[in-house]
Backbone bond lengths (Angstrom), bond angles and torsions (degrees), N, CA, C in turn:
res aa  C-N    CA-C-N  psi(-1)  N-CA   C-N-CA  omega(-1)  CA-C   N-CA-C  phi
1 X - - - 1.456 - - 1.523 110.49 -
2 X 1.298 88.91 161.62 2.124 88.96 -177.19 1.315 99.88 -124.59
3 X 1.480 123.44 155.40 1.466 125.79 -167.84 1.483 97.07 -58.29
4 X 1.552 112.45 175.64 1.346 129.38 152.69 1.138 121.30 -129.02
5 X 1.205 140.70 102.21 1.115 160.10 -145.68 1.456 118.01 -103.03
6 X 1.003 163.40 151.10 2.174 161.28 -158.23 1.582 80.06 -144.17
7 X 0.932 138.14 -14.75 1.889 122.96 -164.80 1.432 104.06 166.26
8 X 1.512 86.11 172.87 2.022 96.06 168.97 1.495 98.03 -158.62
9 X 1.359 127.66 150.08 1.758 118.41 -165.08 1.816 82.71 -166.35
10 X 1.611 117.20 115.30 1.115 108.99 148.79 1.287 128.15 -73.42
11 X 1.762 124.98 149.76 1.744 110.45 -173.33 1.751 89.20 -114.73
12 X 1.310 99.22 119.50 1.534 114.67 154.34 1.858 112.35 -27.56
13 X 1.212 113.95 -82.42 1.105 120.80 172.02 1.661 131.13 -138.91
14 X 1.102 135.39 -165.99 1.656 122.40 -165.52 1.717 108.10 -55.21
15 X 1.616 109.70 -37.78 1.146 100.14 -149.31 1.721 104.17 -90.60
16 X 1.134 118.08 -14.96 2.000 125.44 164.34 1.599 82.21 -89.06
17 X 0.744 151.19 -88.29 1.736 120.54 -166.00 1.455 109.90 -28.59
18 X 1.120 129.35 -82.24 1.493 116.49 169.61 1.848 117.27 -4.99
19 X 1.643 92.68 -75.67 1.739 103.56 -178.48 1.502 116.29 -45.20
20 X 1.543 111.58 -35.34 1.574 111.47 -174.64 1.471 114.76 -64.38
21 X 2.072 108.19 -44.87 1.024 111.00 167.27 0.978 123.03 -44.77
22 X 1.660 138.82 -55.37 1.518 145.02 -175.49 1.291 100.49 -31.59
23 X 1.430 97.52 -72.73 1.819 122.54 -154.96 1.418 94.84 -44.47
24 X 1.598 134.16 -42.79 1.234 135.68 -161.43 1.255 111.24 -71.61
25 X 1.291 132.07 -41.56 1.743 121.31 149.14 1.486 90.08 102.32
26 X 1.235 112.59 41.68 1.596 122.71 168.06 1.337 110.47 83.82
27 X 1.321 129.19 -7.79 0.955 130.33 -174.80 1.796 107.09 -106.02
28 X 1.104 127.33 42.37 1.377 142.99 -156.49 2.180 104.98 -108.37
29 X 0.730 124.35 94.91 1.632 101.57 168.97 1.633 106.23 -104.52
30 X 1.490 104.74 168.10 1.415 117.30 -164.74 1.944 87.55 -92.18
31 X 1.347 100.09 146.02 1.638 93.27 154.06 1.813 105.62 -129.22
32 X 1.351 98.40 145.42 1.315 86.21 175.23 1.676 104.46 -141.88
33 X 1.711 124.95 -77.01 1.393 106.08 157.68 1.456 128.42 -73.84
34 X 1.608 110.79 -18.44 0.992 114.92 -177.00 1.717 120.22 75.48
35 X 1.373 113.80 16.80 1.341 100.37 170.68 1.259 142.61 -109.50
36 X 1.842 91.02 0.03 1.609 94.41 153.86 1.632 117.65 -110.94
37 X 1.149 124.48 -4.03 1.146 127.27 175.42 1.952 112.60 -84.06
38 X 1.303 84.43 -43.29 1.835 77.97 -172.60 1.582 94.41 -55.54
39 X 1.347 135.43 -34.39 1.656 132.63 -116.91 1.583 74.85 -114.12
40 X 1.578 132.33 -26.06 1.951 127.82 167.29 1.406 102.16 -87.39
41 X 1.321 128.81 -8.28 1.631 109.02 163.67 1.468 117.64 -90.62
42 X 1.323 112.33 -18.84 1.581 117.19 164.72 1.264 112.47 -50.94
43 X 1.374 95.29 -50.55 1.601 85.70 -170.14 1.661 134.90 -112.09
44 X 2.094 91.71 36.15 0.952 117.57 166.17 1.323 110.83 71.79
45 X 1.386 133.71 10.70 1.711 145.18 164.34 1.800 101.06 -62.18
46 X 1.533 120.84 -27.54 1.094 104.31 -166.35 1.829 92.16 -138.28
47 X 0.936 124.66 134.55 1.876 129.01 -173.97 1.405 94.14 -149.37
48 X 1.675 92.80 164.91 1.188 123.89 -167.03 1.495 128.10 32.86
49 X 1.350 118.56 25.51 1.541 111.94 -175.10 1.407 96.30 -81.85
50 X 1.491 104.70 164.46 1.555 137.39 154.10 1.015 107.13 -62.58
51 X 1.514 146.48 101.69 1.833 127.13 148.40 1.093 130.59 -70.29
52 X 1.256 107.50 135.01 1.586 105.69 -170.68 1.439 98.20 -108.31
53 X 1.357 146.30 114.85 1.513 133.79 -164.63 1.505 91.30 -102.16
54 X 1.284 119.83 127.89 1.553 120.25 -175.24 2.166 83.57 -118.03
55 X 1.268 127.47 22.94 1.548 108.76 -175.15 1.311 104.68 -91.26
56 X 1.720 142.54 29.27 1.527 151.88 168.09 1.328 86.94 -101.60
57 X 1.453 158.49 -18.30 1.349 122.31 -152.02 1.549 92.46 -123.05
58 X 1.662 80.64 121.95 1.821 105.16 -173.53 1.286 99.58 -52.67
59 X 1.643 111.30 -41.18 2.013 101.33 -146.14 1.640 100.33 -78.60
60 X 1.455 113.81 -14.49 2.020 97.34 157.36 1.449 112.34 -89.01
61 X 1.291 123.64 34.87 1.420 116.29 137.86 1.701 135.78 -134.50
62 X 1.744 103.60 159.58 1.576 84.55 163.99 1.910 77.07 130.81
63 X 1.307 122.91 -173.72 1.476 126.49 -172.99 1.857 92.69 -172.11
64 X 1.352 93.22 114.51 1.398 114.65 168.58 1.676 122.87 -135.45
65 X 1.412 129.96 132.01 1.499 117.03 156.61 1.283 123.49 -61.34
66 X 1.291 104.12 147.12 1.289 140.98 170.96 1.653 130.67 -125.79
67 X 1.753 106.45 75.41 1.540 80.95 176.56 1.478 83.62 115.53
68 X 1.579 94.79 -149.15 1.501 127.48 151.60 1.223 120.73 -83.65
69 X 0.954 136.09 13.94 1.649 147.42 -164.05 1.381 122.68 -134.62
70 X 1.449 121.33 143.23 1.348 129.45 165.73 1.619 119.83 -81.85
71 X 0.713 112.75 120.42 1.739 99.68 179.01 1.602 106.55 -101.33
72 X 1.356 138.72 138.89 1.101 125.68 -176.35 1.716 106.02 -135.40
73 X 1.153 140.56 113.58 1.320 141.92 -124.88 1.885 78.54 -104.69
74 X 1.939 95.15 141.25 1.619 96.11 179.67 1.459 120.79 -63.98
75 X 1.348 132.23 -0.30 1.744 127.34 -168.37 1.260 76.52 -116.47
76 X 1.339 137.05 19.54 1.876 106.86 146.41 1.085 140.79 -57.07
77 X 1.584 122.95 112.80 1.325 105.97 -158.59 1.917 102.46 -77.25
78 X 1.739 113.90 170.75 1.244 125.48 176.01 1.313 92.98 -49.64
79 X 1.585 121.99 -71.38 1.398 109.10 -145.56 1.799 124.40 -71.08
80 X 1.619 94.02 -15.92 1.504 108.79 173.15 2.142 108.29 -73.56
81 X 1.501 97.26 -19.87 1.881 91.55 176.96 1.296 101.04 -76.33
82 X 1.274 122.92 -31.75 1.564 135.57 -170.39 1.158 121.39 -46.07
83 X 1.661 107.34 -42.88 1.497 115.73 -161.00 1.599 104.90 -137.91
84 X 1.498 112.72 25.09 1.675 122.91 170.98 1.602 105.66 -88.96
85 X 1.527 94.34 122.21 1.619 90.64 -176.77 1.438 109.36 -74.56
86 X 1.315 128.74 -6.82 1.841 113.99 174.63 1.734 108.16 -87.96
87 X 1.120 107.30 -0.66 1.626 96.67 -178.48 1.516 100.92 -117.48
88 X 1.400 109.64 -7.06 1.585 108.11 161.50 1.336 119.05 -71.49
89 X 1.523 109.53 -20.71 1.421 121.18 -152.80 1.881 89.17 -99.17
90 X 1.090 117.55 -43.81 1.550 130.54 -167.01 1.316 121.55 -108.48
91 X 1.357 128.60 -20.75 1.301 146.75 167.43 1.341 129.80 -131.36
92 X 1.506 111.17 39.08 1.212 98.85 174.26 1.302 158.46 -60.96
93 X 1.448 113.22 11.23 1.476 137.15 -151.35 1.629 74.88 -104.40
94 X 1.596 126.73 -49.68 1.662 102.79 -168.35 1.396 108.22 -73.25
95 X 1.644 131.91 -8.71 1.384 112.66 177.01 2.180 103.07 -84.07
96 X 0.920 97.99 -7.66 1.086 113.60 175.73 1.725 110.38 -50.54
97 X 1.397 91.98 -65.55 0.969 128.30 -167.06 1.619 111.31 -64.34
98 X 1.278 126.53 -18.75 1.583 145.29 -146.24 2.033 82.73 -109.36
99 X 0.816 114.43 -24.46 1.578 114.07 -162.93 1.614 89.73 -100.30
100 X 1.584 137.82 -15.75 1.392 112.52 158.13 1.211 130.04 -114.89
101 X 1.731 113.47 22.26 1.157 136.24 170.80 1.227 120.55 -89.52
102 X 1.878 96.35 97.88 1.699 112.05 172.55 1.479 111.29 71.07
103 X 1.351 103.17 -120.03 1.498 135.96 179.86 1.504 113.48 -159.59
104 X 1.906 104.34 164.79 1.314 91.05 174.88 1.033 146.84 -100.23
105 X 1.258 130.65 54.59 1.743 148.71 151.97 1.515 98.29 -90.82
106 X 1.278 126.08 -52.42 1.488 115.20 165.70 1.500 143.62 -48.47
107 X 1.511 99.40 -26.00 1.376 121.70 -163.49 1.451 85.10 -86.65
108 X 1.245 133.49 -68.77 1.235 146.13 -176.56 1.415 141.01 -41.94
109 X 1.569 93.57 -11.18 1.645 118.44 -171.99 1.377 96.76 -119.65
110 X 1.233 121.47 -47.07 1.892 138.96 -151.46 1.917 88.78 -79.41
111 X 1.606 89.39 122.59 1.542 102.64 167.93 1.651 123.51 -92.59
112 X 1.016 138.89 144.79 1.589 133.19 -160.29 1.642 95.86 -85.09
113 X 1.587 120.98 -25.79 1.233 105.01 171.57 1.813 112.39 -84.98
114 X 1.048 127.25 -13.37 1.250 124.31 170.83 1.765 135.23 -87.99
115 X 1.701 102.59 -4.65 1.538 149.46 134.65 1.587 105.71 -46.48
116 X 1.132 120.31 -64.84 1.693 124.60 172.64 0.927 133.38 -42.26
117 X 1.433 76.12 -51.90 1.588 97.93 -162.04 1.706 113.44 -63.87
118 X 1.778 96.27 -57.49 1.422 121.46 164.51 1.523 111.59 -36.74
119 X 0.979 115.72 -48.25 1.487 121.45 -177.75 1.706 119.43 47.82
120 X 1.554 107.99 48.57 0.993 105.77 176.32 1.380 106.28 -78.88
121 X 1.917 119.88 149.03 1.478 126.08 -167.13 1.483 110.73 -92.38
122 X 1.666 101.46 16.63 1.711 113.61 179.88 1.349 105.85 -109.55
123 X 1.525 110.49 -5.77 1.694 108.44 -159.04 1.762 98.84 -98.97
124 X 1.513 104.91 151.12 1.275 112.82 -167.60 1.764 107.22 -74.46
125 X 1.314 120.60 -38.48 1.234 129.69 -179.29 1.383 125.10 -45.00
126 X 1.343 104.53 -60.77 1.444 102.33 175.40 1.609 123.28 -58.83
127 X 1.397 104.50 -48.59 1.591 101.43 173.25 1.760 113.85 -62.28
128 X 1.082 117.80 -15.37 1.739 122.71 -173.67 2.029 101.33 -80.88
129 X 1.149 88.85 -46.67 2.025 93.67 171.31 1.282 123.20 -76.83
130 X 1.942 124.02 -13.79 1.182 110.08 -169.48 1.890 79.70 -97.60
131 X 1.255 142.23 -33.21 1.100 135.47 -161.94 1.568 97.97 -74.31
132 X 1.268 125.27 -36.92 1.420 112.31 167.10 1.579 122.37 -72.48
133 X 1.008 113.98 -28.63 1.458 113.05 168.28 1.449 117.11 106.18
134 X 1.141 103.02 28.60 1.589 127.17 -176.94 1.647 117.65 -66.33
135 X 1.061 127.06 168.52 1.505 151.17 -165.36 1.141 106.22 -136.48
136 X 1.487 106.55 140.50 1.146 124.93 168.05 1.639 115.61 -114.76
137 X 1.167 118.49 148.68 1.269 128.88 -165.21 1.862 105.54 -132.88
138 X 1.391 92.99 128.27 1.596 105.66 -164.52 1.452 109.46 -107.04
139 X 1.353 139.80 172.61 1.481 124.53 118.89 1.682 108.13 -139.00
140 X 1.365 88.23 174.36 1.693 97.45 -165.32 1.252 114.90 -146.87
141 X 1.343 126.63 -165.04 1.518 121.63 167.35 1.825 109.18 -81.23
142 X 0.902 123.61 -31.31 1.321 129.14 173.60 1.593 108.29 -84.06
143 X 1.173 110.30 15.43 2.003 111.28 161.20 1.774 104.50 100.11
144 X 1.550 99.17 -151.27 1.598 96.40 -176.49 1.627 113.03 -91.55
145 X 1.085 130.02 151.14 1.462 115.29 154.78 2.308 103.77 -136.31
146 X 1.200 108.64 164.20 0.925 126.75 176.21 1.712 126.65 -89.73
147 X 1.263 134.37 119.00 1.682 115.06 -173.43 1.612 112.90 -119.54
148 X 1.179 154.94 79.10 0.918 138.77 162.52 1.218 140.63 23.83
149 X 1.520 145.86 162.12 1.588 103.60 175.61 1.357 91.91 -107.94
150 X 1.156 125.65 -5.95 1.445 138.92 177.78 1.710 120.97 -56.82
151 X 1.613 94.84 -30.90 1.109 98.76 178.71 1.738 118.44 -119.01
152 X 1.278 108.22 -6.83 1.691 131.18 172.06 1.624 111.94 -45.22
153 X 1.069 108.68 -40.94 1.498 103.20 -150.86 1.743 95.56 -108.60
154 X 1.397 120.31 122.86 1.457 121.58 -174.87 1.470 124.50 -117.68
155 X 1.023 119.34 -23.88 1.428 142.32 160.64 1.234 124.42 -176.05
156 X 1.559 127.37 -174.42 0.786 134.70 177.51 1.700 122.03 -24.06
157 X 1.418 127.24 117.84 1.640 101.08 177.51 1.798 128.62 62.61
158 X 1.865 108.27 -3.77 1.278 107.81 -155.85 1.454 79.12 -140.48
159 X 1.913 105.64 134.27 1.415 114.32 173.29 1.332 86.62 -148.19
160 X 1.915 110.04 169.96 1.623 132.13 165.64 1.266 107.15 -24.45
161 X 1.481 131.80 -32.00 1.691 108.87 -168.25 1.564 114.09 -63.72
162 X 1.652 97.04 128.87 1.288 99.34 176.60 1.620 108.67 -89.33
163 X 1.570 105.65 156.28 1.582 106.42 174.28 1.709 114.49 -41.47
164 X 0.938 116.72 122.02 1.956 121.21 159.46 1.479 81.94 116.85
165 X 1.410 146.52 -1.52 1.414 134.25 -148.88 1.287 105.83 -98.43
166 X 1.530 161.74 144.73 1.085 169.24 138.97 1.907 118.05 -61.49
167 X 1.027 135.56 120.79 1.446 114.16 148.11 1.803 137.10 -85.01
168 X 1.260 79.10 117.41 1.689 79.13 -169.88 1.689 137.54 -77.50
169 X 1.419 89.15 -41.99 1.604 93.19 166.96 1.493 87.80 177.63
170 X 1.556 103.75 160.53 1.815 138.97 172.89 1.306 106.81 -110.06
171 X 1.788 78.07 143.70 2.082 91.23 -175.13 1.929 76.05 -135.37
172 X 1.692 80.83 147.02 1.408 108.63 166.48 1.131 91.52 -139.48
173 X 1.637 99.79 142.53 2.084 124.95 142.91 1.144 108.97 -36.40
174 X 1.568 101.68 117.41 1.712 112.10 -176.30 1.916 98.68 -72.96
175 X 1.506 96.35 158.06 1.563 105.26 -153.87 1.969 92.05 -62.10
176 X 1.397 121.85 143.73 1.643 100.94 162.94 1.963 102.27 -99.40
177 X 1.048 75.15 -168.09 1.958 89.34 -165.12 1.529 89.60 -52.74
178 X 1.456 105.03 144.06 1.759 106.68 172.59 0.987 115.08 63.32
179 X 1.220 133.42 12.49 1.950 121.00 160.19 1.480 91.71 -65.20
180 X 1.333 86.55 162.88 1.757 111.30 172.35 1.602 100.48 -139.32
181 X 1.588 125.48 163.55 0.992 147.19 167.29 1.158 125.48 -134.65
182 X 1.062 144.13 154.95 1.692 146.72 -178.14 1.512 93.03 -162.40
183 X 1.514 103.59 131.90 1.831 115.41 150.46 1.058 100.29 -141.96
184 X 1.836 117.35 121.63 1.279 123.62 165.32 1.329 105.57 -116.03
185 X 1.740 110.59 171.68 1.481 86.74 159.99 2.197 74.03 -165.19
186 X 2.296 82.28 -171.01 1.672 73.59 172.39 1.597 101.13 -122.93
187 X 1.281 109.92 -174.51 1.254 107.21 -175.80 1.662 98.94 -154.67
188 X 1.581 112.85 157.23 1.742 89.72 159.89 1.461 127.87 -90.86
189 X 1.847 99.79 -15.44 1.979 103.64 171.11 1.352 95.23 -127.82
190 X 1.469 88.73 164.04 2.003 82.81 170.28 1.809 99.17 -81.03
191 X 1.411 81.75 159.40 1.287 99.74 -174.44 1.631 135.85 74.34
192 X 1.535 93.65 -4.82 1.652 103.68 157.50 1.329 126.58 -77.03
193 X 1.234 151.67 165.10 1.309 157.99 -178.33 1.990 99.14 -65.92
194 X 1.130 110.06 141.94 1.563 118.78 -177.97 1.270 107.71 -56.70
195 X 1.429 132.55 156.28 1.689 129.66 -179.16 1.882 68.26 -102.68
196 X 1.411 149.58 -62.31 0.749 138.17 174.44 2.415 125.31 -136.90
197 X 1.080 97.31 154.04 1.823 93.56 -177.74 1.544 105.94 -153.14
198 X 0.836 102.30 156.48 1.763 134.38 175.90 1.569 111.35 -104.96
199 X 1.211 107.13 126.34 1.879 104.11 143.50 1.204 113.63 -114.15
200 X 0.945 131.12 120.53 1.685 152.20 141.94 1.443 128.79 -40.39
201 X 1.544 123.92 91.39 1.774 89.61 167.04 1.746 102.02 -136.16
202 X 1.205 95.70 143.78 1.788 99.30 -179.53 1.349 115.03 -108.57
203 X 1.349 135.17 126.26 1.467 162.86 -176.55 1.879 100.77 -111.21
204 X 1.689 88.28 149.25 1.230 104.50 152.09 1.537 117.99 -63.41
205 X 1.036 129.30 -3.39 1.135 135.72 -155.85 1.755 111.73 -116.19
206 X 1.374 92.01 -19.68 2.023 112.07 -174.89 1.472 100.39 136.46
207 X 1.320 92.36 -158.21 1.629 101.69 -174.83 2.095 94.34 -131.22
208 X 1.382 87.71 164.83 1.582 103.86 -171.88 1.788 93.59 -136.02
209 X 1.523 97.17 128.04 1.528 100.10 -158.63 1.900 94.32 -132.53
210 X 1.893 115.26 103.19 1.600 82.53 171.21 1.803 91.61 -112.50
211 X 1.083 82.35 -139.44 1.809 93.97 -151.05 1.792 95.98 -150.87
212 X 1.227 123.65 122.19 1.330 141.93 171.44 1.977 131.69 -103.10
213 X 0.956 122.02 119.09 1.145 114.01 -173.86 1.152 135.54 88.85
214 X 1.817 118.56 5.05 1.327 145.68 176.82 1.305 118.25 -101.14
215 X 1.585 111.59 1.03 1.723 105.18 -169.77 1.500 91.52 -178.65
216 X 1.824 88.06 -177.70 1.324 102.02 -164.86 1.576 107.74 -73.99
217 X 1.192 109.52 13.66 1.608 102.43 -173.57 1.564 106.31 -171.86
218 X 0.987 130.90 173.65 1.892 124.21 171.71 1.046 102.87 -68.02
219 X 1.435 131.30 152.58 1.376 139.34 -159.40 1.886 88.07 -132.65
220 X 1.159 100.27 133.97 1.860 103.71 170.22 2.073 89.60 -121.02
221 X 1.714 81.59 119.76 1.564 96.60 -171.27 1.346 119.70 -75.83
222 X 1.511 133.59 72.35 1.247 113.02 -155.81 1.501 137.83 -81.13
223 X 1.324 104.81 -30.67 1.498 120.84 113.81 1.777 104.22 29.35
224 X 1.810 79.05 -118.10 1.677 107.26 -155.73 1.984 87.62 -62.12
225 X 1.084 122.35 -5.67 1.281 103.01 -163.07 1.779 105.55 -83.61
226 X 1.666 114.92 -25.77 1.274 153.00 162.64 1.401 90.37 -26.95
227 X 1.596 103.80 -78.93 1.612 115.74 -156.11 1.694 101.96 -74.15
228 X 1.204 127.01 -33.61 1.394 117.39 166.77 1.596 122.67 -48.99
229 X 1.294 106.79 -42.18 1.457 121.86 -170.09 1.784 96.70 -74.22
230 X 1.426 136.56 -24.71 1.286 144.12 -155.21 1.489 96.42 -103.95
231 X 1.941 113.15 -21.78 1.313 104.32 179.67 1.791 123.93 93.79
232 X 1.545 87.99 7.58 1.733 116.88 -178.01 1.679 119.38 -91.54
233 X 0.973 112.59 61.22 1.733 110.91 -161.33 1.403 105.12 -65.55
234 X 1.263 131.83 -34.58 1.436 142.37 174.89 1.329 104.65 -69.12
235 X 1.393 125.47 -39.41 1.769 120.08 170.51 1.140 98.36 -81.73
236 X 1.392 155.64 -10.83 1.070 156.69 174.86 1.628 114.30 -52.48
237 X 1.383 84.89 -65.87 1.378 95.57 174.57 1.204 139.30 -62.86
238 X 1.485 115.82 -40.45 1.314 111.52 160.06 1.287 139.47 -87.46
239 X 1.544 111.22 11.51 1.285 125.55 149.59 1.312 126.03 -78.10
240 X 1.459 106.07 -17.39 1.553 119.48 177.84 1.439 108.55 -75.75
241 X 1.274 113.27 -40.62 1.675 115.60 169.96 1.443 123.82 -88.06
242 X 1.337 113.25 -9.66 1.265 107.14 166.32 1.897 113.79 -90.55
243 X 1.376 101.77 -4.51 1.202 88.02 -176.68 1.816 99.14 -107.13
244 X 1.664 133.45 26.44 0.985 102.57 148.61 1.595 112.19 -144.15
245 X 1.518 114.65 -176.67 1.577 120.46 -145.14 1.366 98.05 -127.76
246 X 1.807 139.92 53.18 1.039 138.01 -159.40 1.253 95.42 -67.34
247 X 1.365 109.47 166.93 1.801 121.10 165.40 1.473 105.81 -100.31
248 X 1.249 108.94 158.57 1.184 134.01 178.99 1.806 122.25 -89.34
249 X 1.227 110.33 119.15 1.404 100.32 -169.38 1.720 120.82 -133.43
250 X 1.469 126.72 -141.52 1.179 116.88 164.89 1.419 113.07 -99.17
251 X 1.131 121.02 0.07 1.481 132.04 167.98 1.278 124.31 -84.62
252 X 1.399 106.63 -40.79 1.879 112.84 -173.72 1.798 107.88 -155.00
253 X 1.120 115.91 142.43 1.298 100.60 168.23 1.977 102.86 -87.57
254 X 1.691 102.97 -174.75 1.353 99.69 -162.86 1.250 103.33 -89.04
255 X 1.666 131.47 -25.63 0.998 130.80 157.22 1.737 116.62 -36.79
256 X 1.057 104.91 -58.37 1.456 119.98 -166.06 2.187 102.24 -51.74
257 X 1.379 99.86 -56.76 1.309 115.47 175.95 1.535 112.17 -41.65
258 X 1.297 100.19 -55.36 1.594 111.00 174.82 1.376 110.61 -36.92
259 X 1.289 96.49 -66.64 1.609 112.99 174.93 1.100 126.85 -42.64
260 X 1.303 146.95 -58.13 1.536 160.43 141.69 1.498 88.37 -28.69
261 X 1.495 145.00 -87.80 1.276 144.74 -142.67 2.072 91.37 -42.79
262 X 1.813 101.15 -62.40 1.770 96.64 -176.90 1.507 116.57 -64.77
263 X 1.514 113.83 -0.94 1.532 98.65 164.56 1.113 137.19 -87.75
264 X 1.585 99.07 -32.62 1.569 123.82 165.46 1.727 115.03 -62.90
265 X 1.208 106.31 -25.25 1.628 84.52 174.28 1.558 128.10 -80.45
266 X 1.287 118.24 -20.12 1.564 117.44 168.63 1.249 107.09 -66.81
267 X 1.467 141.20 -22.80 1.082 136.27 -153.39 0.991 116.46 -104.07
268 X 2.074 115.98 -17.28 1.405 129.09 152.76 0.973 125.16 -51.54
269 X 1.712 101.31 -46.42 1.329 109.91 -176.70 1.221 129.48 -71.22
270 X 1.518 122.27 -18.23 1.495 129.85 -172.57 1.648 92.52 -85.42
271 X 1.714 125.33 -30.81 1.400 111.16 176.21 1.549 106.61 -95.03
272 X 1.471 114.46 36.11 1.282 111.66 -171.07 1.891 88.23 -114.51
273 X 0.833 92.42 -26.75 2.052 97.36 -178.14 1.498 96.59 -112.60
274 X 1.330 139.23 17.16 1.714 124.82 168.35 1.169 128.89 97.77
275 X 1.773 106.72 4.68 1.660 112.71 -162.88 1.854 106.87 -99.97
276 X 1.049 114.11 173.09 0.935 113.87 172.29 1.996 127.84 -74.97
277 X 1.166 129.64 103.76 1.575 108.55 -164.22 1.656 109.32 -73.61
């Protein structure tokens, strides 16, 4: 099948992207790498939209601090988070993360805000920003607002962006001395979507633990994150599986998922202190 398309409109910059959206009358989609959207109009999951291609406007890209914060602009591509030395230095769980994403024609096209946005509950990104504790940054016709990542992600394919809304860029807490990170996960090839994965990150403060590929959305385990912080790795774990409700598919049953989720967490943890898993 070949896409079907209602329009195509490049936007100069955020604020005629905005206008294009209006004009489109809800029927507006964002394009940006285009590699999960072109690949649902192929196959006719998504018709007649307006595209609005916002991938010309420099100022949503690029990754700079701010503050205490990383800001990482949404048309970053994967392979440019991969190999940026400030998000190696402060986020390393997303370069982490860049090494089980796809392949590289994907990596290379695929934007981390259009990863978000998408919010698929298989994709490594979203669960890697809600375990760091990241923000999302919007704009709209009613101006800027800020979203949590805590509260971003709503189901399946479905997050905070409201209709006419743009994502602009993510800030994470720059790493302090001694954080650690871990994202593992399993897969049956490289470069397929996880049957199940973990992100890991440890703070002076505790650890922040979500969970990928078990549900309709990233799961932040709060739970198992309890018993980590208490020093309980064995309650850890089975709070980690009791606290989620994977679906069952042609890939894995949900039992099975469960299973992988409590195997994968000792194995974070042994590369969470330097050991071999």
């Amino acid at each position: 099948m070949k896409a079907l398309a209602g329009g195509y409109a490049r936007a100069r910059d955020v604020a005629h992207a905005l206008d294009l959206l209006a004009e489109a009358d809800g029927m507006g989609r964002v394009l940006a790498g285009g590699q999960s959207l072109i690949a649902a109009m192929n196959m006719r999951l998504s018709t007649g939209d307006m595209l609005v291609d916002i991938s010309r406007i420099e100022a949503l890209r690029g990754v700079t601090t701010e503050g205490d914060s990383l800001r990482i602009g949404a048309l970053t591509r994967h392979a440019e988070i991969g190999t940026d030395p400030l998000v190696a230095r402060h986020a390393p769980l997303l370069v982490q993360a860049v090494h089980h994403i796809a392949h590289a024609a994907i990596r290379n096209r695929g934007t981390i805000g259009g990863s978000l946005a998408h919010a698929d509950p298989a994709a490594e990104f979203p669960a890697c920003v809600l375990a760091l504790g990241g923000t999302m940054h919007l704009q709209g016709p009613d101006g800027a607002r800020s979203v949590a990542a805590d509260d971003f992600f709503v189901d399946i394919f479905e997050t905070a962006i409201a209709p006419g809304e743009i994502l602009t860029a993510i800030t994470l807490p720059l790493a302090e001395a001694g954080e650690r990170h871990v994202l593992i996960e399993t897969a049956r090839r490289s470069g397929d979507y996880a049957l199940a994965g973990l992100c890991l990150v440890k703070r002076a403060a505790g650890h922040r633990l979500s969970a990928f590929s078990v549900g309709p959305r990233p799961v932040l385990a709060v739970a198992a994150m309890s018993r980590l912080d208490a020093g309980d790795h064995a309650g850890a774990v089975q709070a980690l599986r009791d606290e989620l409700d994977p679906p069952s598919d042609t890939q894995a049953s949900a039992a099975y998922r469960r299973h992988l989720a409590g195997v994968l967490l000792p194995r974070a943890l042994h590369q969470l202190e330097g050991e071999t898993a």
